[in-house]
C-alpha positions as CSV (number, residue, x, y, z in Angstrom):
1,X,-66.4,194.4,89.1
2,X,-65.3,197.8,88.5
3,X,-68.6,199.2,88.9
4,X,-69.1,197.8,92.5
5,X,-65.4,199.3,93.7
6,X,-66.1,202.9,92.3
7,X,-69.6,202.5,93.8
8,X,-68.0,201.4,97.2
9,X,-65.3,204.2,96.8
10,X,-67.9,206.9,96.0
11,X,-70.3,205.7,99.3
12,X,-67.5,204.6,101.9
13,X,-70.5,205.0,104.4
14,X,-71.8,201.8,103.0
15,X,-69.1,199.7,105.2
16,X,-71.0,201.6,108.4
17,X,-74.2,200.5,107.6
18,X,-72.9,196.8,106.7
19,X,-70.5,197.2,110.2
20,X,-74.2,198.2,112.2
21,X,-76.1,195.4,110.4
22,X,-73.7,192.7,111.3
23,X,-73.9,194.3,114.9
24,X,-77.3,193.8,115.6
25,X,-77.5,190.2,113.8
26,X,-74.9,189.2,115.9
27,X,-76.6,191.0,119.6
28,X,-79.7,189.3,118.3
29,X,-78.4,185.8,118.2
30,X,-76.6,186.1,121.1
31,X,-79.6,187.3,123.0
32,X,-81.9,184.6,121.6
33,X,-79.4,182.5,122.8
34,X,-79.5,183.2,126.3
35,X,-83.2,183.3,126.4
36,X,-83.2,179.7,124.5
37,X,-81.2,178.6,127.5
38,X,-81.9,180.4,130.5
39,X,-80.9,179.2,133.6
40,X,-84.4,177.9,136.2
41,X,-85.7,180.3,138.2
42,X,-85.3,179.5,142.1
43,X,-87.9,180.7,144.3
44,X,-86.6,182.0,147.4
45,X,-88.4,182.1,150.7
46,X,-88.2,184.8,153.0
C-alpha cells in the first residue's frame, strides 16, 4: 500500500488522466443514451 501512495504522490497527474477517463465514459453513456431513445422524427409539410 505504500508503494501505490508514493507512486500517486510522485505522478499527481495520474488523477487527470483518471478525471478525463471518467469524463468521456460518462459523455459516452449519456450520448448512447439519447440515441437509444430518441424521440420520432415528424415530417413536416410545407
Amino acid at each position: 500500500m505504500k508503494t501505490i501512495a508514493a507512486f500517486i504522490s510522485r505522478n499527481p497527474w495520474i488523477y487527470i488522466v483518471l478525471a478525463f477517463v471518467l469524463l468521456l465514459g460518462a459523455w459516452s453513456t449519456l450520448i448512447s443514451v439519447a440515441v437509444k431513445y430518441a424521440p420520432q422524427q415528424i415530417e413536416v409539410r410545407k
